[in-house]
C-alpha positions in Angstrom: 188.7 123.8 120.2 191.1 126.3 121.3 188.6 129.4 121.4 190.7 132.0 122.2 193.4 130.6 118.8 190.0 130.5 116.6 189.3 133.8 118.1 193.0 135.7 117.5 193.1 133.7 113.7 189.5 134.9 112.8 190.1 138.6 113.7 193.4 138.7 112.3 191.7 136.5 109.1 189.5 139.2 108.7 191.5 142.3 108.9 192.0 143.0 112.6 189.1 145.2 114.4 190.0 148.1 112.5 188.3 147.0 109.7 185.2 145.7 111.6 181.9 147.9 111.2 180.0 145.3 113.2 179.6 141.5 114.7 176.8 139.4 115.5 176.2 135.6 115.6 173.8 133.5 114.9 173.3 129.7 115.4 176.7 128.6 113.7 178.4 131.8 112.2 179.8 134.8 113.1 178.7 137.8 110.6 180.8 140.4 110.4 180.4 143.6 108.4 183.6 144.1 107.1 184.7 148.0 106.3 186.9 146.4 103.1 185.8 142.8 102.4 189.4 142.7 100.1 191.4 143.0 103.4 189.6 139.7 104.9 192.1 136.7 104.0 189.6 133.7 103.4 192.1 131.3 103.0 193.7 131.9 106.1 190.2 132.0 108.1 189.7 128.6 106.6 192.9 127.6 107.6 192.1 128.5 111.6 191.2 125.3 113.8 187.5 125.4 114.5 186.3 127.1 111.1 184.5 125.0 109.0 184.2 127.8 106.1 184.0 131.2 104.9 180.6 132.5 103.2 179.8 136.1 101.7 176.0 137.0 101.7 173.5 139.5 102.7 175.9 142.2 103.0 178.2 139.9 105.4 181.1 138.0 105.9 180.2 135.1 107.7 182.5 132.9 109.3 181.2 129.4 110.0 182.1 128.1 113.4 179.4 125.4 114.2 177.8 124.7 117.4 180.5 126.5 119.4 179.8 129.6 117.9 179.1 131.6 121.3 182.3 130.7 123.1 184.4 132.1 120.0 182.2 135.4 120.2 182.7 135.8 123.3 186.1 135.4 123.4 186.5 138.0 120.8 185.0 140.6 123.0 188.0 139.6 125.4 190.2 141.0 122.4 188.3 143.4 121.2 185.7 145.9 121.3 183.3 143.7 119.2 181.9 140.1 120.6 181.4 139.4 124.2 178.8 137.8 126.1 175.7 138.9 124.3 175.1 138.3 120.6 175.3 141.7 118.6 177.0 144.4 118.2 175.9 145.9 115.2 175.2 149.7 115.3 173.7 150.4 111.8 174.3 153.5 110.8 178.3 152.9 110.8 177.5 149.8 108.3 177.8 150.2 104.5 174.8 150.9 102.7 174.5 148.1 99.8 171.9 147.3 98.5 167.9 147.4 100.0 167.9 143.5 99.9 171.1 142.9 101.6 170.7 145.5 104.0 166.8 144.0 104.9 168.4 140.8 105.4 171.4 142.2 107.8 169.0 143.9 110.1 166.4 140.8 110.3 170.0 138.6 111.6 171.4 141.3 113.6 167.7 142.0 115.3 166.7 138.2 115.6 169.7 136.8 116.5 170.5 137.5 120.2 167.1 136.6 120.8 166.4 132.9 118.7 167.9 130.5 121.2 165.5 132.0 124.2 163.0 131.6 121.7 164.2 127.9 120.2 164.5 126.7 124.0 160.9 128.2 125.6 159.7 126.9 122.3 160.9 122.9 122.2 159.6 123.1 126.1 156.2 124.2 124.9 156.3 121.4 122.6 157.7 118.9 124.7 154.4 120.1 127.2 152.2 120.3 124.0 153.2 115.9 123.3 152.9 115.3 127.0 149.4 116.3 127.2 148.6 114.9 123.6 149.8 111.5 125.6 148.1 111.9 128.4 151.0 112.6 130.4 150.2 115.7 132.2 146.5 117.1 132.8 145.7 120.4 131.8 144.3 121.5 135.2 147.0 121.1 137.3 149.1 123.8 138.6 151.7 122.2 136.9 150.2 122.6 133.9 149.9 126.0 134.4 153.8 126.7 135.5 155.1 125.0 132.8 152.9 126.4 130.5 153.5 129.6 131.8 157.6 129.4 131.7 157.4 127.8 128.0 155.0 130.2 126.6 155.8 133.6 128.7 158.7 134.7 125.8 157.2 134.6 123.0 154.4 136.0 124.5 156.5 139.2 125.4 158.4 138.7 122.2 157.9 142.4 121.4 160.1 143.3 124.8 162.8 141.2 123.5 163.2 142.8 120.0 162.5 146.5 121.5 166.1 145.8 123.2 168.1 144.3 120.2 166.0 147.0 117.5 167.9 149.4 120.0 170.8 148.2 120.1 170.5 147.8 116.1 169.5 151.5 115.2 171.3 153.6 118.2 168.0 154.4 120.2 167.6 154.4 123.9 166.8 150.7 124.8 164.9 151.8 128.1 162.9 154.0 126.3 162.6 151.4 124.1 161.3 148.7 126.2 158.7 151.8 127.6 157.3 151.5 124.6 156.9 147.8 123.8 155.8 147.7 127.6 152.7 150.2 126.9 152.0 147.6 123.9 151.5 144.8 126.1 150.0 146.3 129.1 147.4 144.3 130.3 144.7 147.5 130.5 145.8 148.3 126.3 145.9 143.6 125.6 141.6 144.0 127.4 140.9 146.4 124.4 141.6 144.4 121.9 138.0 143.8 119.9 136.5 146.6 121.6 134.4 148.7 119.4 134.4 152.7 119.3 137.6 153.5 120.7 139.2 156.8 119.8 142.7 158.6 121.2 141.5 162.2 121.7 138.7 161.8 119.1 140.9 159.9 116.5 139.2 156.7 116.1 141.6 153.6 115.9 141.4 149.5 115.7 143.2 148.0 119.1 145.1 144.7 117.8 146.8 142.3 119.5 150.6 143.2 120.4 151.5 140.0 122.0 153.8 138.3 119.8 154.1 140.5 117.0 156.9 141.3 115.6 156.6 144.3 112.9 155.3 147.5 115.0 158.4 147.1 117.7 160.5 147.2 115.1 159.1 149.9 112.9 158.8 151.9 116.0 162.1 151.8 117.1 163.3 153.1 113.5 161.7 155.9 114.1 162.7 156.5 117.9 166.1 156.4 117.1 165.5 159.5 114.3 163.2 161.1 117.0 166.2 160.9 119.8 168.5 161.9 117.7 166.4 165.1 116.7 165.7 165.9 119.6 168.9 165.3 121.3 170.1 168.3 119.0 167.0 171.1 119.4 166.9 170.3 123.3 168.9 172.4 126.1 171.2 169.8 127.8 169.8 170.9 131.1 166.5 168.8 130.2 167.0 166.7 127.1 167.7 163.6 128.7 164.5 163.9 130.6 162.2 165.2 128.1 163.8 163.4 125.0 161.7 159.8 126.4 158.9 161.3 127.6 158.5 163.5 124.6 159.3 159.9 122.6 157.1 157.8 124.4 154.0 160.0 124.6 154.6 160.5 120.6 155.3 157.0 119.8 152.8 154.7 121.1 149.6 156.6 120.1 151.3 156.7 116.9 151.5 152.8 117.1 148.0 152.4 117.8 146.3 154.6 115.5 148.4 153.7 112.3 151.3 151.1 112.8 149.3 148.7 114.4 146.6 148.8 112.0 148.8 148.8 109.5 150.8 146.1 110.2 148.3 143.9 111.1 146.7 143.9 108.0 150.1 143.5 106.3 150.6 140.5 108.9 146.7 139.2 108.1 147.9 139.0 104.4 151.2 137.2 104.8 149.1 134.7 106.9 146.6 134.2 104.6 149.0 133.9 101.7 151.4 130.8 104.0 147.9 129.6 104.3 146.5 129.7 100.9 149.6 127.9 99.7 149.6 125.0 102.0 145.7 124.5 101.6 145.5 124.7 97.9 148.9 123.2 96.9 151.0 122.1 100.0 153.0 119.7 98.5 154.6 122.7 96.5 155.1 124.7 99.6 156.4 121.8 101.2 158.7 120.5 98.4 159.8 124.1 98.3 160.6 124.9 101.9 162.0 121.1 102.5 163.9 121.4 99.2 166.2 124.4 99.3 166.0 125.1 102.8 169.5 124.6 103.0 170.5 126.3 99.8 168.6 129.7 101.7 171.1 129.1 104.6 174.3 128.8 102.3 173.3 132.6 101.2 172.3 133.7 104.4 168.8 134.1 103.0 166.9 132.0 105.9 167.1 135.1 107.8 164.2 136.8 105.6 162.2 134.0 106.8 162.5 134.0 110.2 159.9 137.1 110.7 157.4 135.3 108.1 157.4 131.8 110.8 156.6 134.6 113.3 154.0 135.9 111.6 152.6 133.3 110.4 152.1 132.2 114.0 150.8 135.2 115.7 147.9 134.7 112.6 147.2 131.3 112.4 148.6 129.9 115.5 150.0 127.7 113.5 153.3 126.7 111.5 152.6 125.2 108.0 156.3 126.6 107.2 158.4 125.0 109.9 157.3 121.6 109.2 158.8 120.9 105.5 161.9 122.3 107.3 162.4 119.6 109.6 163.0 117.4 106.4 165.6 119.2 104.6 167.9 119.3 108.1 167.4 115.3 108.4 168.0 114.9 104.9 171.5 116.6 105.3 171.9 114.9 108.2 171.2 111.3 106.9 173.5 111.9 103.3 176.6 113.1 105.9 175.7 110.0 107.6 176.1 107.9 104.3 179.2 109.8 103.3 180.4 108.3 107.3 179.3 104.9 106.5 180.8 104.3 103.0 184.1 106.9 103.5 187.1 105.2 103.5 189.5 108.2 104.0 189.5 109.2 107.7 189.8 112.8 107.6 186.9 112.5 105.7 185.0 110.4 108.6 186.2 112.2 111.3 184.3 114.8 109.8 181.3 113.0 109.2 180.8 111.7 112.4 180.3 114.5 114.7 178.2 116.5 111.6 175.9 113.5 111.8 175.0 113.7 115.5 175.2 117.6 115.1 172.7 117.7 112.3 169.9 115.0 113.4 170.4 115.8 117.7 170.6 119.9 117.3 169.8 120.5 113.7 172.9 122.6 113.4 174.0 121.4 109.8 176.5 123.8 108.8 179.3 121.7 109.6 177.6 118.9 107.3 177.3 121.0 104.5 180.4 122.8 104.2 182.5 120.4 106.1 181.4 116.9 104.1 178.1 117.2 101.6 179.1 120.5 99.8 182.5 119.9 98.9 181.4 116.4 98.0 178.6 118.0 95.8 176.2 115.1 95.4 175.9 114.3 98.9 174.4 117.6 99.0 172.3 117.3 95.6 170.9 113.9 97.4 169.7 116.1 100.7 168.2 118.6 98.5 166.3 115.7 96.5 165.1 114.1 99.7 164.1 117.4 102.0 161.8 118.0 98.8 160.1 114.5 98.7 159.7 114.2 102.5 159.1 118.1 102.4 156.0 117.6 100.2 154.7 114.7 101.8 154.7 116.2 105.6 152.6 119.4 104.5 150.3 117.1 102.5 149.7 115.7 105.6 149.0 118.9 106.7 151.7 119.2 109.1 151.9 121.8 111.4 154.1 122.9 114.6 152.8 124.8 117.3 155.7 126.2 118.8 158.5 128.4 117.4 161.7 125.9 117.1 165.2 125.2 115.4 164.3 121.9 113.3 166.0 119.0 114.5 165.4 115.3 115.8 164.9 116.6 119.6 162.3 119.4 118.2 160.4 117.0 116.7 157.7 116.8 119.1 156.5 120.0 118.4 154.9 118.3 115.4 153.0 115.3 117.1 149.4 115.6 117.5 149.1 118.2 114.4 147.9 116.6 111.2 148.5 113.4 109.5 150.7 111.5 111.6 151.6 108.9 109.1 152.2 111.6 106.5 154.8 112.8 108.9 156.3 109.3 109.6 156.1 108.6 105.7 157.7 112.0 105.5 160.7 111.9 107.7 161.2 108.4 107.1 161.7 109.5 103.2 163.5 112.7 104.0 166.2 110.4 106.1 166.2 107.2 104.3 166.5 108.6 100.1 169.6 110.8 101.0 170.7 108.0 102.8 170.7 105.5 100.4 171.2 107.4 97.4 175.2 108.7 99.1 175.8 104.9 100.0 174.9 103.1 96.6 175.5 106.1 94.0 178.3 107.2 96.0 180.6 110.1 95.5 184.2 110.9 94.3 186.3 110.5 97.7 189.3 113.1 98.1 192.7 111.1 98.2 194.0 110.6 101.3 196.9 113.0 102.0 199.9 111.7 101.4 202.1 114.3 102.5 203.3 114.0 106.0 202.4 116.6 108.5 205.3 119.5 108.2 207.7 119.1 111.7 207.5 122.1 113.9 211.5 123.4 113.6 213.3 124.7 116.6 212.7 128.3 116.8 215.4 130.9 117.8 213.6 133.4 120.8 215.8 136.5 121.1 215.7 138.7 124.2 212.4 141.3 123.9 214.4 143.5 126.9 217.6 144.9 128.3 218.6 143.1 131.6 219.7 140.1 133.5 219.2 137.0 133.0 218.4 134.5 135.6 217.0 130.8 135.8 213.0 130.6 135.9 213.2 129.0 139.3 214.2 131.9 140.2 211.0 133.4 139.7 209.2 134.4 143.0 206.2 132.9 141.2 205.8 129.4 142.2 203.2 129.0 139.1 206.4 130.3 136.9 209.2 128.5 138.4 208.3 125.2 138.5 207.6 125.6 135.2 204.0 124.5 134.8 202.9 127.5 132.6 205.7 126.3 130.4 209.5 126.2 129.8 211.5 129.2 129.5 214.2 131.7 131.4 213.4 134.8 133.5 214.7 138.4 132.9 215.0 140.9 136.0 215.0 144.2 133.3 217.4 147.1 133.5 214.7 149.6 130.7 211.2 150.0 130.5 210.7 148.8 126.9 209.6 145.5 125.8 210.0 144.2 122.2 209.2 141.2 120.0 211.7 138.6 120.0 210.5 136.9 116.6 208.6 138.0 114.1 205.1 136.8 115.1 201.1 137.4 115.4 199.9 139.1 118.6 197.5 136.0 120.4 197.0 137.8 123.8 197.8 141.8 124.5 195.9 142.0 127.7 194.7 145.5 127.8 196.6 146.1 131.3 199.9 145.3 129.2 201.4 143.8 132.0 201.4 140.7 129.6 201.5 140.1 125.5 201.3 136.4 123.9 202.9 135.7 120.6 203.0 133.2 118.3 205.6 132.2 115.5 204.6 131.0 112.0 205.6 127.7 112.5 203.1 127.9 115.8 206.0 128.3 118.9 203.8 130.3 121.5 205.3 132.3 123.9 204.2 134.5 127.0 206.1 137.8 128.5 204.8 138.5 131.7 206.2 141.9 132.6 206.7 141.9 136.5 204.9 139.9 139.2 201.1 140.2 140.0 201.4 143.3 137.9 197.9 142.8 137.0 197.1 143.9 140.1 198.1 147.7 138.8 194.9 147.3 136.5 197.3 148.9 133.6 198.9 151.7 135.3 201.9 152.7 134.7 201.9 150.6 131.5 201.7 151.6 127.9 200.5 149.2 124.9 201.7 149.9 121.8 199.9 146.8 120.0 196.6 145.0 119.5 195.4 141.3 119.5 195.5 139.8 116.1 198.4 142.1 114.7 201.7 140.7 113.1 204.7 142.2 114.6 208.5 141.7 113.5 211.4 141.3 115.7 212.6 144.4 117.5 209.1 146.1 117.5 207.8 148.0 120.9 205.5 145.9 122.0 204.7 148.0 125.2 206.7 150.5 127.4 206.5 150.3 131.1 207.6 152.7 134.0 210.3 150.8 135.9 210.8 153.1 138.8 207.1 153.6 139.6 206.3 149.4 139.3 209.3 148.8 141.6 207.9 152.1 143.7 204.3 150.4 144.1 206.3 147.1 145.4 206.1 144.7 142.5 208.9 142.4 141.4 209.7 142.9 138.2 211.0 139.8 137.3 209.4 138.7 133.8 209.3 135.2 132.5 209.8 134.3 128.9 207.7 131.1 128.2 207.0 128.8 125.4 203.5 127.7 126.7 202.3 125.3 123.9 204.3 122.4 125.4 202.5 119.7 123.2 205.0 121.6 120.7 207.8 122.7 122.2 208.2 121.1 125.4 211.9 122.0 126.4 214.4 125.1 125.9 218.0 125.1 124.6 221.0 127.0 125.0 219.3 129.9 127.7 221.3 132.4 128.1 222.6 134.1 131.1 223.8 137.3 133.1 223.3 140.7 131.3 221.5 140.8 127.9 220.3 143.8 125.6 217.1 142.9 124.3 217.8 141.3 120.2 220.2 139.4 121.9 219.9 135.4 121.6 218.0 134.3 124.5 217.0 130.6 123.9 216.1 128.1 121.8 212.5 126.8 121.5 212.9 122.9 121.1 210.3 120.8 119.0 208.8 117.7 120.4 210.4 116.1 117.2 214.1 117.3 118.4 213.4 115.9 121.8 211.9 112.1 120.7 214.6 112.2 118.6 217.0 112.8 120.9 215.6 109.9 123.6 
C-alpha cells in the first residue's frame, strides 16, 4: 500500500478537511465525523487502493483500512490538520450532536482508542506470563517473575492515567491537570485507604474504593473539568487564571471524586459485574452463544465499542473475563469460513483476497478485511461464521471460560485463556467455532462473482502543459543531481521568468507541502507529476512562498497553484530551476515531444508516455 495515495483519495473521498469535525482510529478504521456526510463520495473511497469499505455507524463515517490503519492516519496528519502520530483527534464539542446513543458510542471510540493497543500488547504479555507459569515455565519468586509481571501488568494498572489524557483531549480540558487528578486517585497513600473504616474529608464521611483500573470516575471527572476550566477561564483575571484555574480544579475535583463519584460508580460497576456474572453462572451458554454469535455483526455497526468499558469493568470486579472468551470464537469462525471461501474459490481476485484475510483474522484477529472484503459480500460465508462463533461461543463459557488479561481475540491471544476453566470445553469450543464455518463454506458453498472479463483500461498518453512562464531547458541540466539523472522521474526543467505557478492538467492535489516550494498532482487517468519550484527551496521553510491550494483538492488547468517571490528566492541564493516530473514511472516511464527555449505557462510542454505506448513501440 501506497499510504500517502490512500491517504490523498480518503480525504478527498470524504470531502477534503474542510468538512472534517474530527478523526480517530481504531484497530482497522478510520472514524471520521463528517460536518455533511452527503459530501463524502463512498464510491470513490471504495474505489482507493488500501480501502476495503465504507461503513456509517455511531455517528461516524468509518473508513475500513485493515491492519495498516496507523500508517494511513498518520500520513493524513502530514496533509492535514487531522491524523498524525497519535490516534485522536476528536474535540467534542465541534461534533454534531445526534442522538444520546450515537454520541455514547463516539466518545467510548474516540476515548478508548489511542489507548487499546498499549492495553492489547501489556495484556497478551500478561497472558503469555500467566501460561508460562501455569506450565511450569517460570517460578513465581524470581525477580524475573516480578519484572515481567510488573511491565505486563503496570498499564492497566494505571489505566485511569491513560484515559485522564485521551478524556482531555476528548472534552477540551487541561490534560496536565487532568493527569493531576487521576494521579491523586492512585497515589499510593489514597490506594492504603481503601477498606479503611471511619474516614471523613473535613467531617464528610466517604467509602475509599479502589481507583486502580477503573475506568468510569476518570472519565466522569474530566466532563466536568472541562466545564469547570471553561468557567473559570471566563470569571478569572488573566493575571492569575492559568495558575489558579488547576488548583482551584484539582482541589474541587478529587474530593468530589471520593465522596460521591467513587461511590457511585462503584456500585454502578459492582452491578454490571454482578449482572456479566449472573449470566454466565446461571445460563452461560446464552451469554456465550450471544457474545460468540454476533460479535461481528456489533463490529459491522460500530457497536463493539459500547462494550469495551463493560470487559473493563467486568475485570476490575471479578478479576475475571467471562465476556472475552465467547469472543475468541466468533473472530476464528470468520477467519476459518474466509479460509474456506480460499480453498474452494476459483476466481483469483477472489483468492487473493482470501489469503491475506485468513492469516489476518486467525494470527492478529483483525477481521475486517474478511468480512467486508470476502464473507460479507459473499453473504453466507458470513451467515456460516455467525452460526459457528454461536456453537463454539456457547460451548467455551459452558466451560466456564475465562481470560485474565485484557486482549484483542485472536490465535496469538489465546493463551490468555489456558489454565481458566474447562480446558476441553475450550478445545471442543474453538475446534467447533473453526471447523463448522469451515466446512459449511467448502461443501454448501457460495455464489462465486464471475471473473472480470473486461481488460484492465490502458493508461493513455497525457498532454502536460507548462504550469509557468520561462525557459525551457533539459532536466540534466538541473543542478540537482537527484533531478537530472532522472531517478525521481522523467521530465524537462523550467528556469522561470514570473512568480506564479499553475496547473498544467486538470487534476487532484496529492502533495502541497505546506512550505509550497513543491505541489504533486495527479491526472484522472493516474499520470503523477511533481513541480519542484527552485532548488533546496525547502530550506526557506515556506518563506517567501504563497499556497493557494490544499492536499486532496481538484484543480483545472490554468489554476494558481502557488505564487512565489522571484527576486527574494534568487536574493537568498537559491537556483530557481524547477523540474516538471512524471514520477509514477511503473506508468509513464518516458516523455515525448519536450519542448524548449521560452514558454508561457498553458503552453504545451510534454507528453506523458504510457508504458503501453512504449512496449508497443519496442
Amino acid at each position: 500500500m501506497d499510504y500517502s495515495k490512500t491517504a490523498a483519495g480518503v480525504l478527498k473521498g470524504v470531502g477534503g478537511e474542510e468538512n472534517i469535525t474530527s478523526l480517530v482510529h481504531c484497530a482497522t478504521r478510520l472514524r471520521f465525523v463528517l460536518k455533511d456526510e452527503g459530501k463524502a463520495d463512498a464510491a470513490s473511497i471504495k474505489a482507493v487502493p488500501g480501502v476495503v469499505t465504507v461503513a456509517q455507524a455511531g455517528g461516524q463515517y468509518q473508513v475500513v483500512i485493515g491492519n495498516e490503519v496507523p500508517e494511513v492516519y498518520a500520513e493524513i496528519g502530514k496533509i492535514s490538520k487531522f491524523g498524525g502520530s497519535g490516534g485522536s483527534s476528536s474535540p467534542a464539542q465541534d461534533a454534531p450532536k445526534g442522538n444520546l446513543f450515537n454520541r455514547f458510542i463516539a466518545m467510548i471510540s474516540a476515548i478508548f482508542t489511542p489507548a487499546l493497543w498499549a492495553l492489547a500488547g501489556t495484556g497478551l504479555l500478561k497472558a503469555f506470563l500467566a501460561a508460562a507459569v501455569t506450565f511450569g515455565w517460570i517460578d513465581t519468586t524470581t525477580s524475573t517473575y516480578v519484572v515481567l509481571n510488573a511491565l505486563s501488568d503496570a498499564f492497566i494498572n494505571f489505566l485511569p492515567l491513560a484515559l485522564a489524557i485521551t478524556a482531555a483531549r476528548y472534552f477540551k480540558a487541561s490534560e496536565f491537570t487532568s493527569l493531576a487528578i487521576a494521579g491523586a486517585l492512585l497515589y499510593p497513600s489514597i490506594t492504603a485507604l481503601v477498606g479503611a473504616p471511619d474516614l471523613t474529608f473535613f467531617g464528610i464521611p466517604f467509602t475509599m474504593v479502589n481507583y486502580v483500573s477503573s475506568v468510569i470516575p476518570i472519565i466522569i471527572v474530566v466532563w466536568l473539568q472541562s466545564h469547570a476550566e471553561r468557567f473559570l477561564y471566563a470569571k478569572l483575571p488573566a493575571a492569575v487564571r492559568r495558575f489558579v484555574t488547576p488548583m482551584i480544579v484539582v482541589l474541587i475535583a478529587v474530593p468530589l471524586v471520593f465522596v460521591v463519584i467513587g461511590p457511585i460508580s462503584a456500585i454502578i460497576s459492582g452491578w454490571v459485574g454482578s449482572g456479566i456474572g449472573w449470566v454466565f453462572e446461571t445460563v452461560p451458554w446464552l451469554g456465550g452463544a450471544v457474545m460468540g454469535g454476533l460479535w461481528q455483526v456489533f463490529v459491522i455497526f460500530g457497536l463493539h465499542w459500547g462494550l469495551v468499558p463493560l470487559f473493563q469493568l467486568e475485570l476490575q470486579n471479578n478479576g475475571q473475563l467471562f465476556l472475552v472468551a465467547p469472543v475468541f470464537a466468533a473472530v476464528l469462525a470468520q477467519a476459518a469460513a474466509v479460509a474456506g471461501v480460499w480453498l474452494r474459490a476459483r476466481n483469483k481476485n477472489l483468492k487473493s483476497l482470501a489469503a491475506p484475510a485468513t492469516l489476518s483474522g486467525f494470527l492478529a484477529g483483525i477481521t475486517e478485511p474478511a468480512i467486508y472484503g470476502v464473507n460479507l459480500p459473499l453473504k453466507r460465508p458470513f451467515a456460516f461464521g455467525i452460526v459457528g462463533g454461536a456453537i463454539g461461543g456457547a460451548i467455551i463459557s459452558l466451560g466456564g471460560v475465562f481470560s485474565t488479561a485484557f486482549v484483542v481475540p485472536s490465535g496469538l491471544a489465546i493463551p490468555a485463556l489456558l489454565g481458566n476453566g474447562n480446558m476441553v470445553f475450550l478445545a471442543l469450543g474453538l475446534g467447533a467455532a473453526i471447523i463448522v464455518p469451515f466446512l459449511l463454506t467448502v461443501i454448501v458453498g457460495f455464489k462465486e462473482p464471475a471473473e472480470d472479463a473486461v481488460a484492465p483500461a490502458e493508461s493513455t498518453d497525457l498532454e502536460v502543459f507548462s504550469p509557468v512562464d520561462g525557459t525551457v531547458v533539459p532536466l540534466s541540466e538541473t543542478p540537482d543531481a537527484a533531478f537530472a539523472d532522472g531517478s525521481l522521474g522523467q521530465g524537462v526543467a523550467i528556469i522561470p521568468r514570473s512568480g506564479a505557478l499553475y496547473a498544467p492538467f486538470d487534476a487532484t492535489v496529492v502533495a502541497a507541502f505546506p512550505t509550497g516550494h513543491a505541489i504533486g498532482l495527479r491526472h484522472a487517468d493516474g499520470a503523477e507529476v511533481l513541480i519542484h519550484i527552485g532548488i533546496d527551496t525547502v530550506k526557506l521553510a515556506g518563506e517567501h512562498f504563497s499556497l493557494k491550494v490544499t492536499s486532496g483538492q481538484q484543480v483545472s488547468k490554468g489554476d494558481l497553484l502557488v505564487e512565489f517571490d522571484l527576486e527574494a528566492i534568487a536574493a537568498a541564493g537559491y537556483d530557481l530551476t524547477t523540474p516538471v516530473i512524471v514520477t509514477n514511472a511503473d506508468l509513464y516511464p518516458a516523455v515525448g515531444s519536450p519542448a524548449s527555449g521560452p514558454i508561457a505557462h498553458g503552453e504545451p510542454l510534454f507528453f506523458a508516455v504510457a508504458v503501453e505506448q512504449v512496449v508497443a513501440a519496442k
